[in-house]
N, C-alpha and C positions, 0 to 999 in steps of 0.2 A: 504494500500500500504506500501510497504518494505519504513521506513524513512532512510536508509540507498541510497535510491535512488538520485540522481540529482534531480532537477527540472527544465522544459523547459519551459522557458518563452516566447510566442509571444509576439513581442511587435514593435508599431505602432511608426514609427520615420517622420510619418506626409509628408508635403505632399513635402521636399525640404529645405526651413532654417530650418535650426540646430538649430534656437532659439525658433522653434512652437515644438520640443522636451520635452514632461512634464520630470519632475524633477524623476518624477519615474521610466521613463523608461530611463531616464542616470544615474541613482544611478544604475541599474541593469545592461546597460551596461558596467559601470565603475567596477562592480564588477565580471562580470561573468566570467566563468573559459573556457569556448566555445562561441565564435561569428560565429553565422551562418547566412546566406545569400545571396536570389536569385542571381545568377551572369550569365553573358551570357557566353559562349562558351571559350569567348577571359578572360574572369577575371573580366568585368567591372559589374559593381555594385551601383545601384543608393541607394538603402537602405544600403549601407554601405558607399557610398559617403556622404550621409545625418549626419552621425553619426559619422565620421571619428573621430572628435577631444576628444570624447570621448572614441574609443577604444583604451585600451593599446597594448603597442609595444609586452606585456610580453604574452598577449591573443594570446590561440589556435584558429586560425580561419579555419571555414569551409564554403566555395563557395556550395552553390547550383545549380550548371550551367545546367539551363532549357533553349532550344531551346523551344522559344514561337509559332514557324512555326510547330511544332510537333503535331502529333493527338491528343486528348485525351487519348489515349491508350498509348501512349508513354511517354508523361507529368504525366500519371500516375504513371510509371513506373519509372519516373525519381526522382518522390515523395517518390517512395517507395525506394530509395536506398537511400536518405537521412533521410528518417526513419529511417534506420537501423543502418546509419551513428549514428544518435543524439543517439539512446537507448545507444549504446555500450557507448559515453559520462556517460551517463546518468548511466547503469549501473555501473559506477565505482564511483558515488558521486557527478561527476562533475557536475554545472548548467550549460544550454545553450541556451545563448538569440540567439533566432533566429530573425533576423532583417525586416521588413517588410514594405514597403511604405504605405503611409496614414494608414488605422486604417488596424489592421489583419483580423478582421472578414468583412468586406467591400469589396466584392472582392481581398481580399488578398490571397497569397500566401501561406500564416500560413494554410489558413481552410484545407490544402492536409494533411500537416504536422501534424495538431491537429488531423484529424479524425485518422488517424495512431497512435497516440498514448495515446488519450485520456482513455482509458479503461487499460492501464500497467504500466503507468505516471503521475506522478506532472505536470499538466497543468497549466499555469496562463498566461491567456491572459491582457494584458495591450493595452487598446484603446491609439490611436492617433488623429491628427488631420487629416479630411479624407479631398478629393481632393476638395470634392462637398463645404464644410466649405469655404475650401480655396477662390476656384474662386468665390463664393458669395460678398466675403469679400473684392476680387480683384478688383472685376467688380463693386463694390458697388452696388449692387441689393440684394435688402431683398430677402431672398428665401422663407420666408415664415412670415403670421401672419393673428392672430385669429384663424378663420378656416379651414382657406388651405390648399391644400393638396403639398405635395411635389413628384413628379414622378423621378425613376431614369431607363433609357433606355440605355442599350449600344447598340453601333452602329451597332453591328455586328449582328445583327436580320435582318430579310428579312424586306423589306419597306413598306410591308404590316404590320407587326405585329408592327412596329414604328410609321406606319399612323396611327394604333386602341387605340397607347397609348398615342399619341398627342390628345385627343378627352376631353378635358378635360380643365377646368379655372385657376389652380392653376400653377408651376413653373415643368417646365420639365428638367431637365438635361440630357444633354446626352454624354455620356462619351465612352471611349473607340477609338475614334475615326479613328486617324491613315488613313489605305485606303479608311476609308470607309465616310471620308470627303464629296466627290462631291453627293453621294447619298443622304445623309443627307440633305447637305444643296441646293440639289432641291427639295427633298421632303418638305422643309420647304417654298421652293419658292412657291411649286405647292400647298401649304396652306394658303399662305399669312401670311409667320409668319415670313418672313427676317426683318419685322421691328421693333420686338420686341424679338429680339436672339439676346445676347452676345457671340462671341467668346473668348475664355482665354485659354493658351498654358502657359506651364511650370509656372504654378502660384507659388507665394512667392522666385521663383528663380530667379539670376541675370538678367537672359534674358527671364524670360518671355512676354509675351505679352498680351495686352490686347484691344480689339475692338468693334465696331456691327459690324454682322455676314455680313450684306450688303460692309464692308468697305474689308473684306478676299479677295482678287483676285486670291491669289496665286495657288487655288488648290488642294492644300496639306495642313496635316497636321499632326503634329506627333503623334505618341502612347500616350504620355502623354498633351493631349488636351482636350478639353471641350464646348460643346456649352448648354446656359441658355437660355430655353424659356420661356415667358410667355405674354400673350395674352392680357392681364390689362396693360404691359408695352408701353408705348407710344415710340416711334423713339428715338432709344438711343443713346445718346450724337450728338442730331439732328444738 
């Protein structure tokens, strides 16, 4: 590759405090000559919320404003013209971290952006601290030890393909949550697993919350949600 190129960094600014930020991925923010990242319609932006204190005022920033209610066809599409945004960075020497919540390759946002440029570009992905870590950590439940296995399910699968992957001893997460809240957690009823599920919502941030899934009434639950099962756990915080 041309070293006359930029280099695109993914990089994973964790799951919320600015202080679960490794050191390398703010020496890079701190240095990069392009900050890039997800943003909704309206500007806002949680991976650049996360990171704020470390971008300078002097940094060229660029918004990725992805409507997440869009098809795949569309979200593709919108990948692709920040693709095209970062090369022409890129073409000219500049670096550009692209910003990314919990880790990049963990259902992030980066993986659109890497596969677009990994074959013409200096890539380097930098891990983070991903969500699952987080609410482990929040919830104080081991997620895992010796043997076990660790399951990761997002919500947004039919309740059948959720009930095939619940089938199993080891710690299930299940993440994504959002509308798809009350499904969930009757399919957990209709297992006999509400007594051993943690709910946790916006982990390591000021207002997160944390519960058993039996104590949620509310209904709802935001995009950035999470519920911990496992089967071994006896009635949590009985």
């Amino acid at each position: 590759m041309n070293p006359n190129l930029g280099t695109c960094y993914g990089i994973g600014v964790g799951p919320g405090d600015p202080e679960l930020i490794t050191l390398k991925a703010k020496r890079l923010i701190e240095n990069a000559d392009v900050i890039a990242y997800p943003a909704t319609q309206t500007g806002e932006s949680m991976a650049r919320q996360i990171a704020s204190q470390y971008i300078k005022e002097s940094v060229h920033e660029y918004p990725i404003k992805i409507d997440m209610s869009s098809n795949a066809v569309q979200l593709d599409d919108a990948y692709a013209v920040a693709a095209t945004a970062i090369n022409k960075f890129l073409e000219k020497g500049q670096n550009v971290a692209v910003l990314c919540e919990g880790d990049p390759f963990f259902y992030g946002s980066f993986i659109y952006i890497f596969s677009k440029l990994k074959t013409t570009y200096h890539v380097e992905v930098v891990p983070g601290v991903s969500s699952i870590m987080a609410c482990g950590a929040v919830s104080q439940q081991p997620l895992t030890s010796h043997n076990d296995i660790l399951k990761v399910i997002p919500a947004t699968l039919d309740k059948d393909r959720i009930k095939h992957q619940l089938d199993h001893q080891g710690t299930t997460a299940i993440i994504k949550l959002g509308r798809h809240f009350q499904k969930v957690k009757g399919l957990l009823d209709e297992l006999d697993l509400l007594d051993c599920a943690s709910y946790i919502e916006r982990a390591t941030l000021p207002n997160q919350k944390q519960m058993p899934l039996t104590n949620h009434d509310s209904g709802k639950a935001p995009y950035f949600s999470m519920i911990l099962v496992n089967p071994s756990w006896k009635q949590i915080n009985e």
